[in-house]
C-alpha positions as CSV (number, residue, x, y, z in Angstrom):
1,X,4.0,-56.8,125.0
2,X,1.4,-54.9,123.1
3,X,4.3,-52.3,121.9
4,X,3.7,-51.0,118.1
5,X,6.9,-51.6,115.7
6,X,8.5,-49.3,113.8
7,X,6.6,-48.9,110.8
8,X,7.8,-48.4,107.0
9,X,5.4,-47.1,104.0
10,X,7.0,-46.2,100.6
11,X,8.5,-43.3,101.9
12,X,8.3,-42.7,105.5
13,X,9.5,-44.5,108.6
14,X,7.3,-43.9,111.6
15,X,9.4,-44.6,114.3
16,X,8.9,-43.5,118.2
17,X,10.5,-40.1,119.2
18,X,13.5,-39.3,120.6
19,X,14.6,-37.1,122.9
20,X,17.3,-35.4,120.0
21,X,14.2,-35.2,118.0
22,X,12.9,-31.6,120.4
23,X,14.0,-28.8,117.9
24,X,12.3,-30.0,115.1
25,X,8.8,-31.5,116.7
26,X,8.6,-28.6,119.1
27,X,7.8,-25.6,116.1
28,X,5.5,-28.1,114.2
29,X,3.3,-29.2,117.2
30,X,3.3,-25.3,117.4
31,X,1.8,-24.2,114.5
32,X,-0.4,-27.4,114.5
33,X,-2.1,-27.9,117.8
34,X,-1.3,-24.1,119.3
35,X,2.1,-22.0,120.9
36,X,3.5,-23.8,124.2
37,X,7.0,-23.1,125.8
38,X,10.0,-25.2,124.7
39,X,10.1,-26.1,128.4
40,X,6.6,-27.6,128.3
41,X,7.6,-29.5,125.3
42,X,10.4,-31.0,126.3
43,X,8.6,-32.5,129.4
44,X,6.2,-33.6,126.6
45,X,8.8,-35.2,124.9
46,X,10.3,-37.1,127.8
47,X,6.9,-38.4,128.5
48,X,6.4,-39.7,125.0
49,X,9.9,-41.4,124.8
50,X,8.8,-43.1,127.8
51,X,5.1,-43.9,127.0
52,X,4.9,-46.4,124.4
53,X,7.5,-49.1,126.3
54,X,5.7,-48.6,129.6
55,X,2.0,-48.9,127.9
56,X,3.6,-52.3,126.7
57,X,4.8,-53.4,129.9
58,X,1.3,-52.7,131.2
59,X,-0.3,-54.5,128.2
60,X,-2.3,-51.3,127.7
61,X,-2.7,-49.7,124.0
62,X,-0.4,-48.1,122.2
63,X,-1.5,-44.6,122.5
64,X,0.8,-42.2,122.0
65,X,2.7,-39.9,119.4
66,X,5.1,-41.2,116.6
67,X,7.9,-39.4,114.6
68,X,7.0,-39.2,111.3
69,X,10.2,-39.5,109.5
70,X,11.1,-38.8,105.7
71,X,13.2,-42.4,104.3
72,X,15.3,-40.1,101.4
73,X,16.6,-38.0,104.1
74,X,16.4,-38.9,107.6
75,X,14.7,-35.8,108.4
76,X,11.5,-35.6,110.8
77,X,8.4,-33.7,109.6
78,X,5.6,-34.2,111.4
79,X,3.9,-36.5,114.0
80,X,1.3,-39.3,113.9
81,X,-0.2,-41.6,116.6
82,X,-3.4,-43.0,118.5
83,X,-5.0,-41.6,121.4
84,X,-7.8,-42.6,123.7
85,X,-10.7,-40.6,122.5
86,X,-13.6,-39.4,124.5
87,X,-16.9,-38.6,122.6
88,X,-20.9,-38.8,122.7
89,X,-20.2,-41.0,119.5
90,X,-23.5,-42.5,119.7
91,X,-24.9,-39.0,118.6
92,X,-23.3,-40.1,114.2
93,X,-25.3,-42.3,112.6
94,X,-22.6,-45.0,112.1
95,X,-22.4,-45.6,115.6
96,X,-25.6,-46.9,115.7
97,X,-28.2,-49.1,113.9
98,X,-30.9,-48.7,112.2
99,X,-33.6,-47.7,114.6
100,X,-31.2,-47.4,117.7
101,X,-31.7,-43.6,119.1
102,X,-29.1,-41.9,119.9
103,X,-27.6,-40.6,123.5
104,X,-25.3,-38.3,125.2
105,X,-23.3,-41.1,126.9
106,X,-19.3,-40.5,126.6
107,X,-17.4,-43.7,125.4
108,X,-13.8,-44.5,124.8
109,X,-12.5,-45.1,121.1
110,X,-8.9,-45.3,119.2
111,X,-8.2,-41.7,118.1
112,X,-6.0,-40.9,114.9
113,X,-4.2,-38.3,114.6
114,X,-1.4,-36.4,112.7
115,X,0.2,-33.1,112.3
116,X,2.6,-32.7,109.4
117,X,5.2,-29.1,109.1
118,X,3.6,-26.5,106.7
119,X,6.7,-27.5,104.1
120,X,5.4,-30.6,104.1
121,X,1.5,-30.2,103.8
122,X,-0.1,-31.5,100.8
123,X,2.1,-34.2,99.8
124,X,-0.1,-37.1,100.7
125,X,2.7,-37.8,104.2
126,X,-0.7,-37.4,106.5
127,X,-2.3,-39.9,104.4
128,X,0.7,-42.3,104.2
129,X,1.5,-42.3,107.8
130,X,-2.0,-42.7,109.2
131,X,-2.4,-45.5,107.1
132,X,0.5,-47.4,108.3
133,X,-0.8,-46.8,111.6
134,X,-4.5,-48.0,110.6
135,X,-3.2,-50.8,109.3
136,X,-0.9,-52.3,111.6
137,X,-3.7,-51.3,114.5
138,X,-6.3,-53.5,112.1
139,X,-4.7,-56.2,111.4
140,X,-2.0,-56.9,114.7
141,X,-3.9,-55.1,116.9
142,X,-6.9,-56.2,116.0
143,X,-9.1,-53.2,116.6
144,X,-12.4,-52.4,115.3
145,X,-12.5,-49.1,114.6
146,X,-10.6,-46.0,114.6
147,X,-12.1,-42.2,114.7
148,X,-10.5,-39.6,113.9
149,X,-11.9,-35.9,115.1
150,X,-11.4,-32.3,113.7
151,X,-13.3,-28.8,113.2
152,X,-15.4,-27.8,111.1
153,X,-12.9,-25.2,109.7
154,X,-10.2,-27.8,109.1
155,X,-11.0,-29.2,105.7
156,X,-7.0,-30.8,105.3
157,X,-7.8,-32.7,108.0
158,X,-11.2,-33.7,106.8
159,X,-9.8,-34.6,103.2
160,X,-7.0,-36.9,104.7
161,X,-10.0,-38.8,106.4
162,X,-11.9,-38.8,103.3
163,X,-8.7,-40.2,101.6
164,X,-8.3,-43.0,104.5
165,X,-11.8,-44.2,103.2
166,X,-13.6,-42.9,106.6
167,X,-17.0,-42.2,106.6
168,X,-17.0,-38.2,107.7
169,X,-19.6,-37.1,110.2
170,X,-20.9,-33.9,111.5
171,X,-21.8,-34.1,115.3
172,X,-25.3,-33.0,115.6
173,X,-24.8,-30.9,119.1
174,X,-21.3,-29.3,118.8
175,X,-22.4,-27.1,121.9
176,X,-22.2,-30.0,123.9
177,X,-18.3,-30.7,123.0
178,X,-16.6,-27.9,121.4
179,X,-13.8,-30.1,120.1
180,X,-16.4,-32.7,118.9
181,X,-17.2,-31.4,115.7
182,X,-16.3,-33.2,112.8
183,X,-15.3,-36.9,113.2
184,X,-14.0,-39.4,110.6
185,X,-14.9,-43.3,111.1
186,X,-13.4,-46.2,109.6
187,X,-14.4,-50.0,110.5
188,X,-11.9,-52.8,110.2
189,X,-12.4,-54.6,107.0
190,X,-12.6,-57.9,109.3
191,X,-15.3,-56.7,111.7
192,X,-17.5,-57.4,108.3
């Protein structure tokens, strides 16, 4: 089974969720990704609860959302995971090489995310927790690359990519993709 493991860093755990976890995820994923109805939510959550051990089963990649969980106290404060990511990627430079022109084709990649409770922000969690993710996915995984996307407004987001070392990238057509704007790449180290 392809099924990520709980992951430590030096002060988080990231763990999958779990249906108890509801009343705390449920008002961060609200101010972070936009209001929906505790109902809606908890059909979310018994979706994600079920995801990642049924994405294993089916030796398919672990996409899906993580609790990210404080060590000292137990207490969840945010949530990190990957996520199949549709893009015309070949439009940033890095996806291409020298010479190569670029083209409108949408392609799959490993998305990053994370979303981390206001009381929380600015702490370097983001940081810690998407790196445990990056680099279990690098190096048991075994993926080349992860993206990571954003908009232009959201320079948090953009510094926690510029802290996880990812080359930053405006896309060059937003009109194409609205939600396409900004993206963050990172190679694996072993791709060379």
């Amino acid at each position: 089974m392809l099924e990520m493991p709980v992951l430590e860093t030096a002060r988080l755990i990231v763990r999958p969720f779990v249906l108890d976890d509801l009343d705390v995820i449920h008002p961060i994923l609200n101010v972070s990704f936009g209001e929906v109805p505790l109902e809606e939510r908890r059909e979310w959550l018994q979706w994600a609860t079920l995801n990642h051990v049924a994405l294993a089963r089916l030796y398919q990649p672990p996409y899906g959302d993580r609790a990210m969980v404080l060590k000292a106290s137990g207490a969840v404060i945010g949530s990190v995971g990957l996520v199949p990511a549709f893009g015309t990627y070949r439009r940033l430079p890095s996806f291409r090489r020298d010479g190569e022109p670029d083209d409108a084709f949408v392609q799959p990649e490993f998305g990053l995310f994370w979303a981390v409770a206001p009381a929380h922000q600015r702490q370097g969690y983001a940081v810690e927790a998407a790196q445990g993710i990056i680099d279990w996915a690098f190096k048991e995984f075994g993926i080349r690359r992860i993206i990571a996307e954003t908009g232009y407004d959201n320079v948090a987001s953009q510094g926690v990519m510029q802290r996880l070392g990812m080359t930053v990238e405006r896309n060059p057509k937003p009109e194409e993709r609205p939600w396409f704007q900004v993206v963050g790449v990172l190679y694996n180290p072993a791709a060379g």
